[in-house]
N, C-alpha and C positions, 0 to 999 in steps of 0.2 A: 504494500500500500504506500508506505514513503520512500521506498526505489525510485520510483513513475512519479517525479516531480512536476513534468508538462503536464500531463493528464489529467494529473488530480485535483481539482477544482474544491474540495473540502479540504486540504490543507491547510491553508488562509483564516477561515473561521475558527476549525480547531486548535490552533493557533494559537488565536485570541481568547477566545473562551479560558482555552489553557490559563494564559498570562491574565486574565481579571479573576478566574478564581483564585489562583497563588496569591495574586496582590489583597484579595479579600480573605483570605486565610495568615499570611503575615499580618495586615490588620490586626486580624482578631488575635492573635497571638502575643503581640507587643502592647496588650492591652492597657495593663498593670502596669509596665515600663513607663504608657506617655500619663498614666495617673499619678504616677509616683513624682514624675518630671511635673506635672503642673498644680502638684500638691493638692490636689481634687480630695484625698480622705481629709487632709488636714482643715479646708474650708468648710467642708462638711461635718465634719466633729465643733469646727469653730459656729458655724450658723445654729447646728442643735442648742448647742451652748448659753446661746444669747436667745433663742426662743424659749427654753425654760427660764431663762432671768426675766422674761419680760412674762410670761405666764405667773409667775411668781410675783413682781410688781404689780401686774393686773389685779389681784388676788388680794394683796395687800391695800391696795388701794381700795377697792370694794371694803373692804371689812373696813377701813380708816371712815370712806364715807356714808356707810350705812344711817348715819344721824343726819345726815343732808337731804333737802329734796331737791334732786338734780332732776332737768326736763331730760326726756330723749330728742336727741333731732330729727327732725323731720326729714334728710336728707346730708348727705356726705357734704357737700359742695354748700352745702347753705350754713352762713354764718351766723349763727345766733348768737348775740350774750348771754349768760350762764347766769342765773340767780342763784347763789348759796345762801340759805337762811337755817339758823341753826334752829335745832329741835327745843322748846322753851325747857323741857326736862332737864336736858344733856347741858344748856347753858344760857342758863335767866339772865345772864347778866347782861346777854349781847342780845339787841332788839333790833338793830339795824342790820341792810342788806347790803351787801356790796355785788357789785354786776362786774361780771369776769367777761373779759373777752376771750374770742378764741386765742389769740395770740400771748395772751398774760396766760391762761390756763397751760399752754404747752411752758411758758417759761419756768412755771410753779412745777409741774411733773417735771420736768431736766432738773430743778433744784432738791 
């Protein structure tokens, strides 16, 4: 079959086929190698990482605010200001309301 090189008209293709299977088989084989090179376990353990710390703040913060009455928003995109008014139980002495904006509220959670 690969004597008779004029003749053979499948050689060409088999050929190819050949050379893109090997190329998708090296691939898959130096897999690990280009993970290790671009530290892909290390980002991955680092992202887990910070997903539980901020599940964990979440968490905290709910239990901190449970004496507040916080609205929910209406939408992502739409800006409300925030009334915090304490529970008269939890704290008689403070009778006024302060209005948070969105932008003070993110400074307050980073502090």
């Amino acid at each position: 079959m690969l004597q008779y090189f004029e003749g053979n008209d499948l050689l060409l293709p088999a050929v190819i086929i050949g050379f893109i299977i090997s190329l998708v088989l090296i691939w898959l084989m130096t897999r690990s190698i280009r993970l290790w090179y671009w530290k892909v376990n290390t980002q991955v353990d680092t992202i887990k990482s910070i997903d539980e710390k901020l599940q964990e703040l979440s968490e905290e913060i709910k239990i901190n605010l449970t004496g507040f009455d916080i609205p929910e928003p209406t939408e992502e995109s739409e800006a409300v200001p925030v009334e915090i008014e304490a529970q008269p139980e939890s704290r008689p002495e403070e009778t006024h309301k302060k209005v948070y904006t969105e932008e003070e509220l993110e400074i307050l959670i980073r502090d």
